[in-house]
C-alpha positions, 0 to 999 in steps of 0.5 A: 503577768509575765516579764523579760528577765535578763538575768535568765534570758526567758520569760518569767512568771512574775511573782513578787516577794510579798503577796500584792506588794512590788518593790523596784530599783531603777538606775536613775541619772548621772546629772551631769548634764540636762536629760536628752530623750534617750534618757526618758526612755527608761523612765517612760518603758517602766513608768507604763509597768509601773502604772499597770501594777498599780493598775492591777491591785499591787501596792508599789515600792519604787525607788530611784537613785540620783548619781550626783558624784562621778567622774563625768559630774567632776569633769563638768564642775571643772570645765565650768569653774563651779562646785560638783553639788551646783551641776549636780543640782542644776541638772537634777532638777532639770531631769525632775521636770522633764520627767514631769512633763512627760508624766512619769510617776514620782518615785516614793523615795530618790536618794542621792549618793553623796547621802548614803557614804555611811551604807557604802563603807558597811558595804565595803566592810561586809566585802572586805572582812569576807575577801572579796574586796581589798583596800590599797593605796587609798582606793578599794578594789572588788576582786572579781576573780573571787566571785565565780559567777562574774559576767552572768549577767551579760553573758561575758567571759571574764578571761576576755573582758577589758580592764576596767579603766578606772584607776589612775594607776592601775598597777595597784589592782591584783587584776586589771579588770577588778573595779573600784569601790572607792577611789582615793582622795584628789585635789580638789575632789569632794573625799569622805573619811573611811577606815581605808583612807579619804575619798569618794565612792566608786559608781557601781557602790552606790546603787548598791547601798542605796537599793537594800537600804529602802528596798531591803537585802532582797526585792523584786525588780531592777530595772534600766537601759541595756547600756547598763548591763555591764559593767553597772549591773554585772557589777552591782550583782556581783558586790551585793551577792558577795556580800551576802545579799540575795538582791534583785530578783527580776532584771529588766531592761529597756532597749536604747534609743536610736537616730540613724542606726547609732544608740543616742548619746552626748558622746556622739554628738546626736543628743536632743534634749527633752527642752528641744524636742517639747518645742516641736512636739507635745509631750503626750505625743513624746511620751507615746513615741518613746513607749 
């Protein structure tokens, strides 16, 4: 088998780690809100990927995170008077039957970030006590500049890239564009206690944490959107690596779901939710389209 590696930009010989065993990461989602379609192409590209190794004798690992703290999830509980755990749950199921309905293999595992806190601050210590991180005024900080290999990845320069907009102030940042790991505690807020201070985790942490704690510091395959090649990915590499994990070995990236020439997306407006369309079509048909 030969797969499209982003990290090389070629085509490689696949290879797993262990001889007829295949581990797998895949972001999973931001329950925010309930699943459009462009949110199931992930999940049904590699669902075909992940149905043929098995097909071919490979005995399968496949974990895939649930996000349910961000800054998108906190925005929704606000506007709608309710705790972040009630639209992270609502919505959680709802993507758990949509990918169902459409016949994706179940993950073997699916972590939530709000249950890996612990793996995110031995994380945190391993970047911090190695110099690659720093804590100041409650939030934790990545210093890119101290990983030479930032924008591999995606093929990014980092004397040109924006800041990451991630901080209230970002005047506390050695660099504009280092990201947080972990942001200080707000009113209101969910916060755990950390050694730097209370708060919550920063997004690009958690999958992290949550890939090498049930796939191990080094495994065979990452796999999500192109939308999430950077900043997410470029900077999962680049705080595992640092940390002195070997991590992903094989990245994979499926292309984005379009209508009229724009990426779909909630942002745009021109989302269609999975509920929507099954009321038009039959989900075998869906799931057919979107491979």
């Amino acid at each position: 088998m030969r797969l499209h590696d982003t990290a090389t930009r070629a085509v490689r010989e696949f290879t797993p780690l262990v001889p007829g065993e295949v581990s797998i990461y895949q972001c999973g989602a931001t329950v925010q809100s309930p699943p459009h379609i462009g949110h199931l192409r992930a999940a049904v590209v590699f669902d075909v990927l992940h149905r043929w190794l098995e097909a071919s004798g490979y005995r399968l690992t496949f974990c895939r995170n649930v996000t349910d703290i961000e800054d998108k999830i906190l925005r929704k509980a606000y506007e709608q008077g309710v705790p972040l755990w009630i639209v992270a749950e609502r919505n959680q199921r709802a993507f758990t039957w949509a990918y169902d309905a459409l016949g994706c293999r179940p993950p073997d595992i699916e972590p939530r970030a709000t249950g890996h806190i612990p793996e995110m601050i031995m994380l945190m210590r391993r970047l911090i006590d190695s110099g690659h991180a720093y804590p100041v005024g409650g939030d934790v900080y990545f210093d890119i500049r101290s990983y030479p290999e930032y924008g591999a990845l995606s093929g990014q320069d980092p004397d040109n890239i924006r800041a990451a907009e991630d901080s209230d102030d970002q005047s506390l940042k050695r660099d504009p564009r280092d990201f947080a790991l972990w942001k200080a505690a707000k009113p209101a807020e969910p916060y755990w206690e950390t050694p730097w201070g209370a708060g919550r985790p920063g997004w690009h942490l958690e999958c992290s944490a949550m890939a090498t704690k049930y796939l191990g510091p080094r495994f065979d395959i990452h796999s999500g959107g192109m939308d999430l090649i950077f900043p997410h990915h470029e900077n999962e590499i680049a705080q595992s690596h640092a940390a002195g994990d070997g991590f992903a070995r094989y990245w994979l990236h499926n292309g984005l779901l379009g209508i009229a020439g724009e990426k779909m997306s909630k942002s745009l407006g021109n989302s269609m939710l999975v509920t929507e369309i099954l009321t038009q079509v039959r989900a075998p048909e869906l799931r057919y389209y979107l491979v």
